[in-house]
C-alpha positions as CSV (number, residue, x, y, z in Angstrom):
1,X,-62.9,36.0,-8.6
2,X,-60.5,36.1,-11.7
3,X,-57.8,38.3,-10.7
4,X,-55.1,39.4,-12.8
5,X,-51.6,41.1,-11.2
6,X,-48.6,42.8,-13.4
7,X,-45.4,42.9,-11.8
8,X,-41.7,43.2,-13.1
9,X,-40.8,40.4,-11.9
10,X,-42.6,37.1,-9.5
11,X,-40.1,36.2,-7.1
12,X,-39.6,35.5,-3.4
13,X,-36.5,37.8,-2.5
14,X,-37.1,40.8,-1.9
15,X,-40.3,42.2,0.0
16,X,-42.3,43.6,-2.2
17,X,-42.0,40.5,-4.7
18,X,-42.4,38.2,-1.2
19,X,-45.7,40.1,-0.8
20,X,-46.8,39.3,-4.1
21,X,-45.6,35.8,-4.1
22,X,-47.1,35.5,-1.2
23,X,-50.8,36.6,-1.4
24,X,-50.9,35.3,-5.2
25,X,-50.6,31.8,-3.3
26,X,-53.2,32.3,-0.6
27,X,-55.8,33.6,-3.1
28,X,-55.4,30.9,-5.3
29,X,-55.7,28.2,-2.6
30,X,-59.0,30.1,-1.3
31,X,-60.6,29.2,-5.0
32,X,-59.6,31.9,-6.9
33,X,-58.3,32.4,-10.4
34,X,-54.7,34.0,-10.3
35,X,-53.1,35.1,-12.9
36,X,-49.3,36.7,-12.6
37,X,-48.3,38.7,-15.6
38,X,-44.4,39.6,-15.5
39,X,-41.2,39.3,-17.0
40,X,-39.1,38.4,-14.8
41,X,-39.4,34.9,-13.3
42,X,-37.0,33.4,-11.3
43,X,-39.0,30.9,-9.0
44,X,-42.2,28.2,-9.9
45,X,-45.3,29.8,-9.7
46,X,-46.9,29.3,-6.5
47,X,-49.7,26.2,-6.8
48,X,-52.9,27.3,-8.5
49,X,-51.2,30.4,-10.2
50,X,-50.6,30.9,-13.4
51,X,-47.9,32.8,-14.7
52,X,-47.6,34.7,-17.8
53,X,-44.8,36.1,-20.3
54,X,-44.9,39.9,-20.9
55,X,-42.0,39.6,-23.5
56,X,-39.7,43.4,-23.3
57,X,-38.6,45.2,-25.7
58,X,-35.6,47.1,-24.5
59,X,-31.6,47.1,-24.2
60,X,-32.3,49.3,-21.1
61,X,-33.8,49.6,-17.5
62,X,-35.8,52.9,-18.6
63,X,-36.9,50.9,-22.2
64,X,-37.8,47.6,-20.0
65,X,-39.8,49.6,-17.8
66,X,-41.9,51.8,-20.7
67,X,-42.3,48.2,-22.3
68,X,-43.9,46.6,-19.8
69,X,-46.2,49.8,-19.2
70,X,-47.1,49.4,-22.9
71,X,-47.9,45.3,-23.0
72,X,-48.8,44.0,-19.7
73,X,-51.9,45.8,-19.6
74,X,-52.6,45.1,-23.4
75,X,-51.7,40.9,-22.7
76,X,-53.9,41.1,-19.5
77,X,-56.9,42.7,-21.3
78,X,-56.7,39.5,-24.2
79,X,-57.9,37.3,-21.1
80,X,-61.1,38.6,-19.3
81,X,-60.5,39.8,-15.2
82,X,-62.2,40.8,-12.5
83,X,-59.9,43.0,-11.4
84,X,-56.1,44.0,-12.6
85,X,-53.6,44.8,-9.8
86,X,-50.6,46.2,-10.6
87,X,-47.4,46.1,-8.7
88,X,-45.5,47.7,-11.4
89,X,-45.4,50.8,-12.8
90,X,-48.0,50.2,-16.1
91,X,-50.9,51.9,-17.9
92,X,-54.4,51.5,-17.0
93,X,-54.8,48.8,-14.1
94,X,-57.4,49.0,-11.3
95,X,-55.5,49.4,-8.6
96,X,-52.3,49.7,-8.3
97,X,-49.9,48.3,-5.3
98,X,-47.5,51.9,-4.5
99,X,-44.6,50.3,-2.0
100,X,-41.3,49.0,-2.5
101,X,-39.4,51.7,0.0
102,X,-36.7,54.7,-0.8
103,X,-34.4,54.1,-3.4
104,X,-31.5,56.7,-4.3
């Protein structure tokens, strides 16, 4: 299956970004085609995945956000997927991941 997921940022700390990191590397070494679309990347993407560039547009938290809603969708659709998973807040995935706990 060719699997596409959109996330701020593809990481190992923190849980929600473990989570990801962590079932991005499983599915690829099962045989299936991962691909991680973010813009934040601050570790090598797990073997078998491959990682993509959402490039932001903003001087701000609020405009990073809205930017990647805009283009991580739009860069995803330019490749052809399965299924898009989204573990960010973004416009028009399949199914999107709701977690990352209370925040003030």
């Amino acid at each position: 299956m060719n699997l596409a997921f959109i996330t701020k940022r593809y990481d190992t700390v923190g849980g929600t970004e473990r989570d990801l990191y962590e079932l991005t590397r499983r599915l690829a070494s099962w045989g299936h085609d991962v691909h991680v679309y973010c813009y934040e990347k601050r570790k090598p993407a797990a073997p078998g995945v491959r990682r993509h560039q959402v490039p932001i547009k903003g001087a701000s938290r609020t405009a990073n956000v809205w930017s990647l809603a805009r283009q991580a969708k739009t860069i995803a659709d330019s490749r052809v997927h399965d299924l898009t998973i989204s573990y960010a807040r973004v416009l028009g995935q399949d199914i999107s991941r709701c977690g990352g706990g209370s925040h003030p």
